[in-house]
Residue frames relative to the residue before (quaternion, step in Angstrom):
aa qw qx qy qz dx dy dz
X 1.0000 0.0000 0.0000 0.0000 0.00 0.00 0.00
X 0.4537 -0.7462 0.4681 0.1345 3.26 -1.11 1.05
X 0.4177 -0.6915 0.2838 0.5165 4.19 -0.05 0.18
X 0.2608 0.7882 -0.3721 0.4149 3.49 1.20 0.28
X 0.7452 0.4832 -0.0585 0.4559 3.18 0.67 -2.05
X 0.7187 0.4213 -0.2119 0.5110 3.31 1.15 -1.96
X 0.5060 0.5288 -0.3913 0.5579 3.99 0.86 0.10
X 0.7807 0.3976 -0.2059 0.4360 3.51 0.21 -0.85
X 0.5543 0.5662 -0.3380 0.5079 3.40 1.57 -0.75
X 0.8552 0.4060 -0.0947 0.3079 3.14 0.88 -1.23
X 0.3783 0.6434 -0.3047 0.5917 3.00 1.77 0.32
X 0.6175 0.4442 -0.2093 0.6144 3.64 0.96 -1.42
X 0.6370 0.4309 -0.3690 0.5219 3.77 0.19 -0.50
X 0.7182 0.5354 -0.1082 0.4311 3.83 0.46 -0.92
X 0.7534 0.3845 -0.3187 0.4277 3.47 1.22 -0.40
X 0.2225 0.7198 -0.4527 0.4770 3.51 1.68 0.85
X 0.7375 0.3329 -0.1347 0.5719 3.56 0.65 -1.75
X 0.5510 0.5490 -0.4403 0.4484 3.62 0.70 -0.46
X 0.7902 0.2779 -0.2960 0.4591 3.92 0.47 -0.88
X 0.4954 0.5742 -0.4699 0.4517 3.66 1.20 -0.01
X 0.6216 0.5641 -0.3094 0.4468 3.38 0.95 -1.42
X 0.7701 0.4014 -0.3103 0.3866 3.65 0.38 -1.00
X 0.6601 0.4621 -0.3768 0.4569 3.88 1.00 -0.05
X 0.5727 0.5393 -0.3222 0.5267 3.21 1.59 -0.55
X 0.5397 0.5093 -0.2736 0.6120 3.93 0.97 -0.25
X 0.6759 0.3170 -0.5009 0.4380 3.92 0.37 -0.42
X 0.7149 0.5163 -0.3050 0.3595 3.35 0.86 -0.85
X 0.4915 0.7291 -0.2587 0.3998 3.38 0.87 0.50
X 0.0520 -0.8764 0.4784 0.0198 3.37 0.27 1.02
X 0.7812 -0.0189 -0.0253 0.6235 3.80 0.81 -0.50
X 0.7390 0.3587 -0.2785 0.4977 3.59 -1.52 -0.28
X 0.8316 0.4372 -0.3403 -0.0377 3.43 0.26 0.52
X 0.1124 0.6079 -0.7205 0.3143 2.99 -0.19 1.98
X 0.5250 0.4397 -0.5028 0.5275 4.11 0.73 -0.33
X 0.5955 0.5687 -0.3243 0.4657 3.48 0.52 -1.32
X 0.6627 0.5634 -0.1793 0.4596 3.42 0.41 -1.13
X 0.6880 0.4266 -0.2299 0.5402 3.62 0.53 -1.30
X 0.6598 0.4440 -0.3661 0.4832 4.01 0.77 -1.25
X 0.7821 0.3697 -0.2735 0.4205 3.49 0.22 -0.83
X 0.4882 0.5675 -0.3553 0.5598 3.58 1.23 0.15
X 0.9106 0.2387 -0.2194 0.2564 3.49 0.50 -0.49
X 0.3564 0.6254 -0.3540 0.5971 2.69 2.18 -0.03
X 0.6445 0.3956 -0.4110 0.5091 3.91 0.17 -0.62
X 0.6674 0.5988 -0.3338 0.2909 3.62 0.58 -1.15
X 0.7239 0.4624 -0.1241 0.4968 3.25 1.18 -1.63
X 0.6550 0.4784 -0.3092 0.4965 3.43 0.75 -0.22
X 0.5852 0.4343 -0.3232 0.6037 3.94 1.26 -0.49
X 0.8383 0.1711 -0.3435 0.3873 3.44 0.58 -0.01
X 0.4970 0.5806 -0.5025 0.4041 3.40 0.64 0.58
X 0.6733 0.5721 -0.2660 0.3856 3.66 0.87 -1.26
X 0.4730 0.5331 -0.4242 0.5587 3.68 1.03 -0.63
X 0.6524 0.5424 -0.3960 0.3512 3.82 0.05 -1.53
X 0.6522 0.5181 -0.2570 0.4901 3.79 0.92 -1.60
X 0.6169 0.6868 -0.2187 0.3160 3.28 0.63 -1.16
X 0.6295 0.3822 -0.1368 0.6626 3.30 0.89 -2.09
X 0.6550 0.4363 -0.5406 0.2972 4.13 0.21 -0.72
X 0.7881 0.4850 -0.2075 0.3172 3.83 0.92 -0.88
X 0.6689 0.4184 -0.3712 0.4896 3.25 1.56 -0.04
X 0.5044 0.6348 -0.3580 0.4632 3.39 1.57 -0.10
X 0.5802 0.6171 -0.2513 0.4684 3.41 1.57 -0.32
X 0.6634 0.3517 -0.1831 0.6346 3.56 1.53 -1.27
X 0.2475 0.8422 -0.4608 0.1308 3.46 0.55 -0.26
X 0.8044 0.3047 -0.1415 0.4900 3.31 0.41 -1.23
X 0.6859 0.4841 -0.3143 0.4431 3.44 1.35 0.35
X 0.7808 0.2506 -0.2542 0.5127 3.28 1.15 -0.16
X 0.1644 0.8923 -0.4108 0.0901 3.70 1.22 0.33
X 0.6942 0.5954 -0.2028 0.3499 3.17 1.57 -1.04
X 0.7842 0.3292 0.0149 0.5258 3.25 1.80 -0.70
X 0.3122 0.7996 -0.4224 0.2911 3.14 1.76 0.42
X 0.6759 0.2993 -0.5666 0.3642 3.59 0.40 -0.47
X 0.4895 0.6917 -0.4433 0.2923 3.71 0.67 -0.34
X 0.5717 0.5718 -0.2232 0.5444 3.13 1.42 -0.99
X 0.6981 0.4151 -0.2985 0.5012 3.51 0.41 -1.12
X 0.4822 0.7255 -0.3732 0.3191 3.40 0.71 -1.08
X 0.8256 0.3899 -0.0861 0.3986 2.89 0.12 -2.38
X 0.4532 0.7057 -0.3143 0.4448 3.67 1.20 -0.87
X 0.8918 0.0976 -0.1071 0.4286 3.04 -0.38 -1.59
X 0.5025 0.5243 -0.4339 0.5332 3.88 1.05 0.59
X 0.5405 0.4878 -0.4002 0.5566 3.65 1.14 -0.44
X 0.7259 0.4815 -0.2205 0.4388 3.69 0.24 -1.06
X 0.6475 0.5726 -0.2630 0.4286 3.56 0.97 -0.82
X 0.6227 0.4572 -0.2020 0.6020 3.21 1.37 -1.32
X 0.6104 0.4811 -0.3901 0.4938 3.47 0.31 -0.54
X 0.6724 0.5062 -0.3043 0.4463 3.59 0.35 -0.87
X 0.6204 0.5841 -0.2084 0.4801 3.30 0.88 -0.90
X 0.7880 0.4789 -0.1317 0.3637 3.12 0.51 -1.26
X 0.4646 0.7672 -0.0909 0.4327 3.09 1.62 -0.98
X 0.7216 0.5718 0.0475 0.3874 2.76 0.93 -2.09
X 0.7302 0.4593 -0.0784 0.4997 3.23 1.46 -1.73
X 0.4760 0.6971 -0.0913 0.5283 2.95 1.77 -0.89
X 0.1791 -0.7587 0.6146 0.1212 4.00 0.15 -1.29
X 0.4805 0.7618 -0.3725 0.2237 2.90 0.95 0.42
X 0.2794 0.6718 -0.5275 0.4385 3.51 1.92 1.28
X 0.2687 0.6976 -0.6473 -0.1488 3.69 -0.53 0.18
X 0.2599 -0.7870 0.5595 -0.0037 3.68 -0.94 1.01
X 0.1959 -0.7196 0.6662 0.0005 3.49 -1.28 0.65
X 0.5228 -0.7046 0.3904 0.2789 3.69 -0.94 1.16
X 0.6598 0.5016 -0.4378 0.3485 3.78 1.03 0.20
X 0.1046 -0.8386 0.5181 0.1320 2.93 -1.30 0.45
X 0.0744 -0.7884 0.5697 -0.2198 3.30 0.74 1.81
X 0.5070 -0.6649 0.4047 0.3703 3.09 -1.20 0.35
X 0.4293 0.6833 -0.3860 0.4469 3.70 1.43 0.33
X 0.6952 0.5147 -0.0476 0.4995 2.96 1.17 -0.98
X 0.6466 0.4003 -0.2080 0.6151 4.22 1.09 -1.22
X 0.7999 0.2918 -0.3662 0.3753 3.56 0.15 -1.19
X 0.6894 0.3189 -0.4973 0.4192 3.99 0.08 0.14
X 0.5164 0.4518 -0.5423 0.4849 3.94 0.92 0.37
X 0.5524 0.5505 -0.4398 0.4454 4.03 0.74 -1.14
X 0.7732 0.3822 -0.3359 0.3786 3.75 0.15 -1.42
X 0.5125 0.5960 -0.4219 0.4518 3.93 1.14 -0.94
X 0.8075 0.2641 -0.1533 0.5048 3.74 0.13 -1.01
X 0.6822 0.4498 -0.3660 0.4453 3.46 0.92 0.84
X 0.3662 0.7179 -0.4752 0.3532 3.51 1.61 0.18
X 0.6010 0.6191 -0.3378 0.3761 3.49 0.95 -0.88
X 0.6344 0.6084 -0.2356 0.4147 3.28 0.89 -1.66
X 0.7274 0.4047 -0.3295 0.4455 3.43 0.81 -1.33
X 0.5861 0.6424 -0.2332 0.4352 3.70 0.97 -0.20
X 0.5202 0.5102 -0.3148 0.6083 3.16 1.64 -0.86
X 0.7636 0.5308 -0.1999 0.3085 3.20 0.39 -1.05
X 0.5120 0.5579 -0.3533 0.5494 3.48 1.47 -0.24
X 0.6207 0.5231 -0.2160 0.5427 3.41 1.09 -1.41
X 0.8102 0.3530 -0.2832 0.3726 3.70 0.45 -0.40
X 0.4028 0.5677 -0.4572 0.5536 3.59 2.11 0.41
X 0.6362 0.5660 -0.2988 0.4309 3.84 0.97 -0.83
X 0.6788 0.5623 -0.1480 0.4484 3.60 1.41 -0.69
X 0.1434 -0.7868 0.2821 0.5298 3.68 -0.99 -0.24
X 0.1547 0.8483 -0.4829 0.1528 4.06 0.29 0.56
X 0.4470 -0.7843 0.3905 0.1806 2.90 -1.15 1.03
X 0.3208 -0.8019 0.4124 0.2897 3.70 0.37 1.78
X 0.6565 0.5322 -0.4487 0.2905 3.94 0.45 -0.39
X 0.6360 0.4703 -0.2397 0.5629 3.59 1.61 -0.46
X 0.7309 0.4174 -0.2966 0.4512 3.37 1.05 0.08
X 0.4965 0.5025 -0.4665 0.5322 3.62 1.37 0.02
X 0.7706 0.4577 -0.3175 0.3096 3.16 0.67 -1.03
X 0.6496 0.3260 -0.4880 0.4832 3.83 1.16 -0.09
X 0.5800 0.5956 -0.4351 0.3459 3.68 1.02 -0.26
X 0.5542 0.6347 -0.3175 0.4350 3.56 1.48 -0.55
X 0.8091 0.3881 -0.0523 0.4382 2.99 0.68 -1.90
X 0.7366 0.4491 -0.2663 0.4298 4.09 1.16 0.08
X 0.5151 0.4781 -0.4275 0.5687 2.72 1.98 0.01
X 0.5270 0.6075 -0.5005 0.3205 3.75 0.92 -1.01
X 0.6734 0.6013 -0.1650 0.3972 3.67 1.15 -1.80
X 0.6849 0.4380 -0.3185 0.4875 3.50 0.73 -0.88
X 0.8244 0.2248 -0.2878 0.4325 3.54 0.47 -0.83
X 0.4562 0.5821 -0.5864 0.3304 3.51 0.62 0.82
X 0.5638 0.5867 -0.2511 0.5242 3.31 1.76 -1.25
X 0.4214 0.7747 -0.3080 0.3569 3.52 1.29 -0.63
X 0.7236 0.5330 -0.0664 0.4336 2.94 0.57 -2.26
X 0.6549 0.5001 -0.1864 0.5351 3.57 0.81 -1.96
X 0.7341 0.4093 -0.2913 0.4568 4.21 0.31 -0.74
X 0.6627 0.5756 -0.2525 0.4071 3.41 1.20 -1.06
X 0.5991 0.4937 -0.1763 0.6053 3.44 1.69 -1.03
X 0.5313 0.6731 -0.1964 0.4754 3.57 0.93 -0.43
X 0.6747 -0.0886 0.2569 0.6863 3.74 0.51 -1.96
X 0.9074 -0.2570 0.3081 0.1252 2.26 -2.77 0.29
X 0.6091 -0.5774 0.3721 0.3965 3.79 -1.00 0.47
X 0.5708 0.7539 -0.2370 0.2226 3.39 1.03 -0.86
X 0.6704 0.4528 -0.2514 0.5314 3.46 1.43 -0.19
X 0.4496 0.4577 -0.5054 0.5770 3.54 1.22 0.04
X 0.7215 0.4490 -0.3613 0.3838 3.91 0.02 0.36
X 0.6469 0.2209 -0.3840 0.6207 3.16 0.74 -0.32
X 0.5710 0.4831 -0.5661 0.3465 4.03 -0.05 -0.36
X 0.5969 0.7217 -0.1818 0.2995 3.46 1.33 -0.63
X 0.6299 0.3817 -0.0091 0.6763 2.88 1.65 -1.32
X 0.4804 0.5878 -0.3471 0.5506 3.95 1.34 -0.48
X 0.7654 0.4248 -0.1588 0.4567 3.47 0.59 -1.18
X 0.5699 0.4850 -0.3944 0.5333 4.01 1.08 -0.50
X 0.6295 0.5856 -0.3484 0.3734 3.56 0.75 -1.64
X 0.5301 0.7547 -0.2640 0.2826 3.58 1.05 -0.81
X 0.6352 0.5710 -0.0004 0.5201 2.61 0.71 -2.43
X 0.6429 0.5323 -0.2937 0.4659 3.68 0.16 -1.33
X 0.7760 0.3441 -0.2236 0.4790 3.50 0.35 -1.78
X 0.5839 0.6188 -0.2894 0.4387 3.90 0.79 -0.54
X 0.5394 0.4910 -0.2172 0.6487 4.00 1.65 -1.04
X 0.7523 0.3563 -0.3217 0.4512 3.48 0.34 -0.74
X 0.5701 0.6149 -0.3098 0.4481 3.44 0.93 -0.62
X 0.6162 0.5172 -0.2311 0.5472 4.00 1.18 -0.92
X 0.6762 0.6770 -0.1071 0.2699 3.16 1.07 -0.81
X 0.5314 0.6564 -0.0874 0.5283 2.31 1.27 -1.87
X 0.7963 0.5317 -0.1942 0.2133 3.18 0.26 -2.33
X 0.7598 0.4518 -0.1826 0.4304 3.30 1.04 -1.59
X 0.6507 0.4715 -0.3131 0.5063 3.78 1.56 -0.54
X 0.4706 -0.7482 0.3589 0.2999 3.19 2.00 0.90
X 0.1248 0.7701 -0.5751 0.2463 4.39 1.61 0.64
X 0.8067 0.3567 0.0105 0.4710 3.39 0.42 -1.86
């Protein structure tokens, strides 16, 4: 993966916490840039840890599925896209104005399942996973602070499409692996 990709990955990975971030921002009446910053770094820290898990377990199967990994990636990040999508079309964010840690860390891990998935897909790949947690860490931290601030700002209606923006990605990224290794592109 090129840094192009690992930006764009991570942007697509990020636009989960981005539409959480933005419902978590309407509900917000004051304080919220702290608010902002907590819910920024929980999403952040959790997008970059899960890849790490991720890359440890496909780096484990590696030598057994080498032959069919982009298929793997493929299906992955087209599973996740669609899912993201669906989700999206669906409403299937419901959110509450606190942001306890009772409350962030099972939303942080929800909008990190993907990530860990990316992260299998990026043991199958060649890219360097320490430069990619870190923009996947650090653009999710950014988006969903901007999240918070836009969400507090406007209407619910853009946490859906950023939602469906962010699957469409994924999808077009799977096809793109695909392509590559069946040698399309």
């Amino acid at each position: 993966m090129n840094i192009l990709e690992i930006i764009l990955v991570s942007i697509s990975l990020a636009m989960d916490a981005f539409a959480v971030s933005l419902c978590k921002g309407m509900s917000f009446s004051n304080s919220k840039y702290n608010n902002g910053l907590v819910v920024g770094l929980y999403f952040g820290l959790f997008q970059a840890i899960m890849p790490i898990i991720g890359y440890m377990i496909g780096n484990r199967f590696h030598d057994l599925i080498i032959s069919f990994d982009h298929w793997i990636s493929f299906f992955l990040l087209a599973f996740i896209g669609i899912k993201m999508i669906k989700d999206a079309i669906l409403n299937e964010n419901n959110i509450n104005n606190r942001i306890d840690y009772k409350t962030m860390l099972p939303l942080a891990i929800a909008t990190s399942i993907d990530a860990l998935v990316i992260g299998v897909t990026m043991s199958f790949l060649d890219v360097n996973i320490i430069l990619s947690i870190s923009f996947i860490g650090i653009i999710t931290l950014i988006l969903s602070f901007v999240g918070v601030l836009i969400g507090n700002k406007v209407g619910e209606h853009l946490g859906i499409k950023s939602q469906i923006f962010g699957g469409f990605i994924l999808i077009v990224i799977g096809l793109k692996i695909l392509f590559e290794h069946l040698k399309l592109i």
